[in-house]
C-alpha positions as a Markdown table, in Angstrom:
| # | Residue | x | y | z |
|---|---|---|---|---|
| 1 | Unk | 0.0 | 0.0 | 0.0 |
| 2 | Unk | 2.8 | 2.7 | 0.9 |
| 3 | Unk | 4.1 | 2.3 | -2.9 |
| 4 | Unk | 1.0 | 2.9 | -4.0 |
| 5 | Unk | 0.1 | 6.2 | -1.9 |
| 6 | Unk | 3.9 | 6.9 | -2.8 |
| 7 | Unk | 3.3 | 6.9 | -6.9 |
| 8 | Unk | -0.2 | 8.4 | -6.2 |
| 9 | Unk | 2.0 | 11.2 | -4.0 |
| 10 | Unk | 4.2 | 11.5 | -7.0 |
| 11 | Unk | 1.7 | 12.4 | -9.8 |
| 12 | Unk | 0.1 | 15.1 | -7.3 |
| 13 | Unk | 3.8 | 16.7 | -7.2 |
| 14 | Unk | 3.3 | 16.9 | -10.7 |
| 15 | Unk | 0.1 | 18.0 | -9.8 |
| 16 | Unk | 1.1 | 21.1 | -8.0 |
| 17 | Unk | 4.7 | 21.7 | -9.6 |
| 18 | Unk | 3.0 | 22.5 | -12.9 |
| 19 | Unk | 0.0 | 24.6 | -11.2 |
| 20 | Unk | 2.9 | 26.6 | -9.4 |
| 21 | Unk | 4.7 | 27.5 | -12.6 |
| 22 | Unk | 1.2 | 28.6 | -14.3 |
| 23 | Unk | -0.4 | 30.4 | -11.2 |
| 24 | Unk | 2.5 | 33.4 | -12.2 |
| 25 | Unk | 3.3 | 33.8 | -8.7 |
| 26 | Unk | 0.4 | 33.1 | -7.3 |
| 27 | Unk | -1.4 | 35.4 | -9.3 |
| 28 | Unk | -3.6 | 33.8 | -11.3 |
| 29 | Unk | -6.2 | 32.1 | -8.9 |
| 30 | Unk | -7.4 | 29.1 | -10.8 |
| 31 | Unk | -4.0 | 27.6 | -10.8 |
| 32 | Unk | -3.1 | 28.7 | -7.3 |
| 33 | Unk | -6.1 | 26.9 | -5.9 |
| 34 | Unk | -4.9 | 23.8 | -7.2 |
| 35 | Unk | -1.4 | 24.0 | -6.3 |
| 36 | Unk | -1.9 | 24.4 | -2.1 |
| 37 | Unk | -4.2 | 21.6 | -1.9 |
| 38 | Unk | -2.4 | 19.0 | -4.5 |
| 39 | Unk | 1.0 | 19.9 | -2.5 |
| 40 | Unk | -0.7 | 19.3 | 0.9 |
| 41 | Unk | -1.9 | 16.0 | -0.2 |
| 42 | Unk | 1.2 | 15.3 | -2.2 |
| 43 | Unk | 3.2 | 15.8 | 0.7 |
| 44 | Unk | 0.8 | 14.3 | 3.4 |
| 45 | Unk | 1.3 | 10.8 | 1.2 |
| 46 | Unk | 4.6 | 11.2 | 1.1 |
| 47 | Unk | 4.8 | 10.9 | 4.7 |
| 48 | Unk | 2.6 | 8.5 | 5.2 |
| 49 | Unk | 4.7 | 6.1 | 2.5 |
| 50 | Unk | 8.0 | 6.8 | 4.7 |
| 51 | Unk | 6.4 | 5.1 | 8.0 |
| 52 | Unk | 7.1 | 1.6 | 5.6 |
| 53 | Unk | 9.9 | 3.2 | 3.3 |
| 54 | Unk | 13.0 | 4.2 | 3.4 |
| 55 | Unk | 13.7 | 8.0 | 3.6 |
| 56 | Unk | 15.9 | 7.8 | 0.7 |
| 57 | Unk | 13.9 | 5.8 | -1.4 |
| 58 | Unk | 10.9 | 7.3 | -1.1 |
| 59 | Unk | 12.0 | 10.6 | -1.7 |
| 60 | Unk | 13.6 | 9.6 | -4.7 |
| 61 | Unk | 10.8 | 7.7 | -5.9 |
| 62 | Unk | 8.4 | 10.8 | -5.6 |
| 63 | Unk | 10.8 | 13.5 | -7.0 |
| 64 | Unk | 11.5 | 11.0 | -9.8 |
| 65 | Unk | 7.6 | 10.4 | -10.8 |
| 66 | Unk | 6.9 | 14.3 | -10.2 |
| 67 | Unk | 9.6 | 15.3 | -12.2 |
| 68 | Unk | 9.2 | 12.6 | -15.6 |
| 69 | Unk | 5.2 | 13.7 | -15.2 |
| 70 | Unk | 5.9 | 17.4 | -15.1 |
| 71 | Unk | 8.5 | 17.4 | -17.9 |
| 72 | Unk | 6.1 | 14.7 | -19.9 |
| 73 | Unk | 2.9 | 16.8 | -19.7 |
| 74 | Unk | 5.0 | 20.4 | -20.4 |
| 75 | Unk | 6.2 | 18.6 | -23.4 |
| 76 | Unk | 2.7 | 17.4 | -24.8 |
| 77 | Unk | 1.3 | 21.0 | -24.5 |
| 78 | Unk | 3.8 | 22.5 | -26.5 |
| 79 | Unk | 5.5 | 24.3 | -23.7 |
| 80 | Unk | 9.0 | 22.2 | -23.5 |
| 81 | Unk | 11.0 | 21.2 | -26.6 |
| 82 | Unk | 10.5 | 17.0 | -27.4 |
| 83 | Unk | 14.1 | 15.7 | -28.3 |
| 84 | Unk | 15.6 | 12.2 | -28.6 |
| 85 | Unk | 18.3 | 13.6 | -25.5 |
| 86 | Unk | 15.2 | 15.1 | -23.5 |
| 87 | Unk | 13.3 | 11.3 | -24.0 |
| 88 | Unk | 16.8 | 9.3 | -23.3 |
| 89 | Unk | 17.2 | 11.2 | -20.2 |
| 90 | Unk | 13.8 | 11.0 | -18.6 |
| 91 | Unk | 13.6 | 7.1 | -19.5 |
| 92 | Unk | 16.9 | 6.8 | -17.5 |
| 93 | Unk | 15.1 | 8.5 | -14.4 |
| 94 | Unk | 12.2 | 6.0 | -14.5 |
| 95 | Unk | 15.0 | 3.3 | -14.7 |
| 96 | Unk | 16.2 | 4.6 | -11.6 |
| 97 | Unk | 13.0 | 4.6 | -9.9 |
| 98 | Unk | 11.8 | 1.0 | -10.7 |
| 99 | Unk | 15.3 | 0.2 | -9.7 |
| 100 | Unk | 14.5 | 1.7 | -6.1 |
| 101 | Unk | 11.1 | -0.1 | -6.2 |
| 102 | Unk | 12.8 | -3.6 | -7.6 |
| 103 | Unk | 15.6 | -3.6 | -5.3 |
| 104 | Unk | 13.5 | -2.8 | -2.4 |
């Protein structure tokens, strides 16, 4: 169950990292109304995953997820460049964290 609320922890990071970066400093309020309640539950499962996980790991595991998410979804609406280096790269961060998650 905690790998589950971790992943579900990483695609709110996601979540909330892309609603930061469109709220324009907390400007714009649709955005900003989804970024403090997807970061309290983003964060709020990332503790509860690290009463069964290791610190490391977990962290890892949710920064990894948030980060391939947030990159995937900027490229698909146009707002990040797609490349071959860009796609090598962000398949060698999910290889790291099914790594964690396989050698756990």
């Amino acid at each position: 169950m905690s790998w589950f609320v971790l992943v579900l922890s990483g695609i709110l990071e996601a979540v909330w990292a892309t609603a930061l970066g469109k709220s324009e400093g907390f400007s714009r309020l649709g955005p900003t109304l989804v970024f403090f309640p997807a970061l309290a539950a983003s964060m709020a499962g990332l503790a509860c995953a690290m009463k069964d996980l290791p610190v490391g790991t977990a962290y890892a595991v949710w920064v990894g997820i948030g980060a391939v998410l947030t990159v995937v979804y900027a490229m698909a609406t146009g707002e990040e460049l797609i490349s071959v280096l860009r796609i090598v790269f962000l398949l060698m961060i999910i290889g790291g964290v099914l790594g964690l998650k396989l050698s756990h």
